[in-house]
Structure formats: structure tokens, C-alpha cells
N, C-alpha and C positions, 0 to 999 in steps of 0.2 A: 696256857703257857706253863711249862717246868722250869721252877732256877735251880740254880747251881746255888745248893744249901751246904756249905760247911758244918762238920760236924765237932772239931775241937778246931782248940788255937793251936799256935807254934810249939806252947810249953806243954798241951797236953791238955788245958783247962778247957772247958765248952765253954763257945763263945755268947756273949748276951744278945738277946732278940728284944726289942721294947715290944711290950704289950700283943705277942707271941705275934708277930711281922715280922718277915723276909726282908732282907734290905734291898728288892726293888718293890716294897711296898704290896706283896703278896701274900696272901694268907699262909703260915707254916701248919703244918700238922707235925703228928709224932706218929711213925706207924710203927707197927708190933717192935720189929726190931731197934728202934730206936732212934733210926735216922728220919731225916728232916724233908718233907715232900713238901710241893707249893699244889695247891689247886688249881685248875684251871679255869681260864674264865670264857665264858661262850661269846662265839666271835660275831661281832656286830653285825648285822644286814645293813647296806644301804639301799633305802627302799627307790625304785624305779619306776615310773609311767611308763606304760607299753598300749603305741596307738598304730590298733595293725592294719591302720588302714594306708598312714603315710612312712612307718618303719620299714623302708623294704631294703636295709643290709642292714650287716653286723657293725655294732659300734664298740663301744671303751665298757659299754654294759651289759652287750649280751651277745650272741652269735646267733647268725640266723641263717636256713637252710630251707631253699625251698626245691620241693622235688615234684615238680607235675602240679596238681592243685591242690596241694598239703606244704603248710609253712609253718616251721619248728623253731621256736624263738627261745634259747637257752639262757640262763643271767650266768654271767662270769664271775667270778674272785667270789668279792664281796657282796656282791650286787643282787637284788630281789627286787620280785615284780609284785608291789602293792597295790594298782590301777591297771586295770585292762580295759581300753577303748578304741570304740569304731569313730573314728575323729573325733568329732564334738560328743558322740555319744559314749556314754562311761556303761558298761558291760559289767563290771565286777571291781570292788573295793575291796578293802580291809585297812583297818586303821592299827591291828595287832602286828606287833612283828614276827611274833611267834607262830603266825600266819600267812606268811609271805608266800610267793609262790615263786618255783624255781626255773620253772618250764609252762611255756606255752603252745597246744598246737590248734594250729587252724583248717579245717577241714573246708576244700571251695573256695581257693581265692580265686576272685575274676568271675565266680557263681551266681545266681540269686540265690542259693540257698545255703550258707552257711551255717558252721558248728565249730565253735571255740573251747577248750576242752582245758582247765587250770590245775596244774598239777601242786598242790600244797605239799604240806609235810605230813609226814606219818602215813607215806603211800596212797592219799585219798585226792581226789581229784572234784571237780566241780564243771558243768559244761551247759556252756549257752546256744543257743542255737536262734539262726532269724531267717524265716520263709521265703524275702524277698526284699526289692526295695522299698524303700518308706517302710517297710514293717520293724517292732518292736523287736530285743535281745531276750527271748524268754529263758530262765532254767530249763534243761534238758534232761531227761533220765534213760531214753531210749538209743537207743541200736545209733552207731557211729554210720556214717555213710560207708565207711571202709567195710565195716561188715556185711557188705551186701543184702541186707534186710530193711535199707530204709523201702518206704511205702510207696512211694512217690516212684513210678517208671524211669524216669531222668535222671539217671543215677551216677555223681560225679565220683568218679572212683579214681585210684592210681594211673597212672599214665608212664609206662615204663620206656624209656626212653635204651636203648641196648649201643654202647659207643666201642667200637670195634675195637679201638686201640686199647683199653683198658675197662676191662669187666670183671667187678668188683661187687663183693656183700656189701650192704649197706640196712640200712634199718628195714626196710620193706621186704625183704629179698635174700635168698643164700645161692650161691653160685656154685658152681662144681663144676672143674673144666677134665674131659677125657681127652688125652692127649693121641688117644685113635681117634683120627678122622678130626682131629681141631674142631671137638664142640664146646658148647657150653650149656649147661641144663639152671634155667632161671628159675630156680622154685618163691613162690611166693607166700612172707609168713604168716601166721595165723592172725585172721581181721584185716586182710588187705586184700581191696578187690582189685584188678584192672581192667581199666576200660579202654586203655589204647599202647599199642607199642609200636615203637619207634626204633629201627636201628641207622642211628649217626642222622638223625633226625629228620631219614624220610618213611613217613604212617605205614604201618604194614596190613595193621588190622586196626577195627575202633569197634567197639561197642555199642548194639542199634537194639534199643529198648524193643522196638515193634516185632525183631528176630529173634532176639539173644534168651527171650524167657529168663531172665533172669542169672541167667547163665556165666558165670563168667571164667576166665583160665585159673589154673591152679598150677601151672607151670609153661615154661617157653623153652623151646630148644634150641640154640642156634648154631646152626653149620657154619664156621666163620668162613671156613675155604670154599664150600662149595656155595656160599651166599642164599644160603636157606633157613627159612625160619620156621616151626611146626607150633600150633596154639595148641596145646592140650588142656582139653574141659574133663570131666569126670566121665564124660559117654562119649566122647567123639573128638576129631580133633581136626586141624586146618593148613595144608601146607602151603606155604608162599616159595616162589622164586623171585629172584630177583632179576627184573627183565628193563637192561637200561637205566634209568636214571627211579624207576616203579616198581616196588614189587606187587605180582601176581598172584591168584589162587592160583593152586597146578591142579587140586581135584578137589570131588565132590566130598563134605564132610563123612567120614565112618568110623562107628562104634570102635569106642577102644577103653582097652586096659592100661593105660599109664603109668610104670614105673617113673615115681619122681627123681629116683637117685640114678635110674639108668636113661632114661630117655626112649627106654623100647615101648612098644606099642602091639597089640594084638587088636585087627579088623575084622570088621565085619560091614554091615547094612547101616543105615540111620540114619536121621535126621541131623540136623546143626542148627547151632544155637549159637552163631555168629553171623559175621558178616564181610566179606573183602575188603580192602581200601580199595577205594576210586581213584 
């Protein structure tokens, strides 16, 4: 907080300070020039419990946003997250304020395999992770599930949902719309996998550990007018129509070059490393 420090009186005289205080009781200094600064004072946290197993909307403490199975729990105003728990179970403390946490994100809701990821101050973060049910909250230090490197084949990854009426960046995701041919090119940011997309909420493609190798898109293209959607992996790519109330493969996976910013493509032969929706 800054006051408003008078520097002389009416006649000219400078005004008295008791015992060098501001008269709303804040610290004065004197800087170079001679006028009268107030210090500021650091603005309190109010510490908050965050239990993300029964939290599922935004309240008077915090906002919350859930996209596919990744839920991001922000604290608002004043408010800070000092307790993170899975109901009864307490996941992480701190009894410092100076340690509070601002953001939380959950990797796998609805999973057995979650990853809880605390975002502190001073840009450092702290992340739990639990295998299954009944199992234990361990600390974490490896590969986020988004980064496509977890171990495990089962790989719960982003779930891109494409809603025709309005397509929009958002944290996962940068958009770029070409106004030849009403596309849209969905690029996906760095550490985010997807493992299923959706446009206006019916599957187009999902992700099938047994086929995918590991594989997953790096961009979507989508034809709003001609109601086409293309999956582009790093070698090959996947086109769907939309036939009825389903969309289909139209052909067999082939080798390609992928412009992210353009949506072109250069074929050839290959294999694929996806799978249709059913």
C-alpha cells in the first residue's frame, strides 16, 4: 500500500510525523529527493483446503476448469491452497504461508492412475502421483502423463473435444483458422498428448495402445464446411468424413510431411499408428 504523504503544511513549515509514521499508521521513509514514501506491506493469503476428489466447480476460492481428464484448480483474490487432498486422504500440507500454493493441476480424473502436480511460489512446483485404487499418494519426479512418455501402455492423455460453433486457443492448444476452404488447423502445445477428439461431441478418433505405438497427434485439421477432420502424427495421417450422425475413415493411413501452420501434407506408403472410431 502507498499514502498520500504530505510534504509541507499550509505556511510552508513540514509537517510533524510521531516517531517517523504516516498517519495511516505506515512506515514513512525519506528517499533521495526528500519526499515521503510509505512501504508496502505483503498481502496476506488466506489459506484454503482443496479436496479434489469432492471440489468439482469453481467457488468464492478458487476457479476451476476441467478439460477432458486434466482439472486445473486456480485460487482467486486472496486465497491460497495450503492442504491438497483425495477426500479423507491428505496428499500435501504446508503450514508456511510463504508456501502456499496458487494452482493446482490433476492429471486422470475418473482414472486409476493419477498425478497431482502443486504449483508453489518461485515457479517450483511439487507432484504426487497414485497407481490405483486403495494405493498410496507417492511424490513424483517423472514424465507427466501428458508428455507421452509415461510407462504404462494405458495412456490417459488429452481428449480434444472440436465444438463447431466456436474454436478457440486455450491452454492445450493454438488454433489458426484459413479463411480458404473454412479450416481450422489445431495444433497441440508442447507436453500435451491426445488420445481422443471429438467434434460437438461425437468420437472421431481414440487412441488404441495395441495400434498407436505410442504414437500420438501433433495436430487436427478441421474442414468445418466440408465436415472433415484429418489426424496428423509425425509419419502419417488419418482422414475421417462425416457420414450421418458417425464419422468414418475415408482411407488407408500414408506417410506424410505436415505443415503445422499450413495443414498441407505430402504422401506416400505406410503404416498407421491409430485407430477409427467405432
Amino acid at each position: 500500500m502507498v499514502g498520500n504523504v504530505r510534504t509541507g503544511g499550509e505556511d510552508g513549515s513540514s509537517p510533524k510525523q510521531p516517531d517517523g509514521s504516516g498517519g495511516d499508521s505506515s512506515t514513512v521513509k525519506t528517499g533521495q529527493d526528500g519526499t515521503g514514501t510509505t512501504s508496502a506491506e505483503p498481502v496476506k493469503k488466506t489459506a484454503f483446503e482443496l479436496d479434489i476428489k469432492n471440489n468439482k466447480k469453481a467457488t468464492d476460492q478458487f476457479d476451476y476448469k476441467k478439460d477432458g481428464k486434466t482439472v486445473t484448480y486456480t485460487a482467486k483474490d486472496n486465497y491460497a491452497f495450503n492442504v491438497v487432498k483425495d477426500d479423507k486422504t491428505e496428499i500435501w500440507r504446508t503450514d508456511k504461508e510463504t508456501e502456499y500454493a496458487s494452482k493446482v493441476v490433476l492429471n486422470g480424473k475418473g482414472q486409476k492412475e493419477k498425478i497431482v502436480t502443486i504449483y508453489l511460489p518461485n515457479n517450483t512446483t511439487k507432484s504426487y502421483k497414485k497407481d490405483g485404487k486403495n494405493n498410496p499418494w507417492n511424490e513424483y519426479t517423472g514424465e507427466l502423463p501428458s508428455t507421452g512418455n509415461a510407462k504404462s501402455s494405458n495412456v490417459s492423455g488429452f481428449e480434444l473435444n472440436i465444438k463447431s460453433e466456436v474454436i478457440e486457443s486455450n491452454d492445450n492448444f493454438h488454433v489458426e483458422k484459413s479463411y480458404i476452404g473454412n479450416l481450422y488447423i489445431i495444433t497441440f502445445k508442447r507436453g500435451v498428448t491426445c488420445s481422443l477428439v471429438k467434434v460437438d461431441d461425437k468420437e472421431v478418433w481414440k487412441y488404441d495402445s495395441s495400434k498407436s505405438k505410442h504414437c500420438y497427434p501433433r495436430n487436427v485439421t478441421y474442414y468445418k464446411e466440408d465436415k472433415r477432420v484429418r489426424i496428423n502424427f509425425d509419419h502419417n495421417n488419418l482422414e475421417y468424413n462425416k457420414s450421418g450422425d458417425n464419422w468414418q475413415l475415408k482411407e488407408a493411413p500414408k506417410e506424410s510431411s505436415t505443415d503445422s501452420t499450413t495443414g498441407k501434407t505430402g504422401t506416400g506408403t505406410g503404416g498407421g499408428g491409430a485407430t477409427p472410431a467405432s
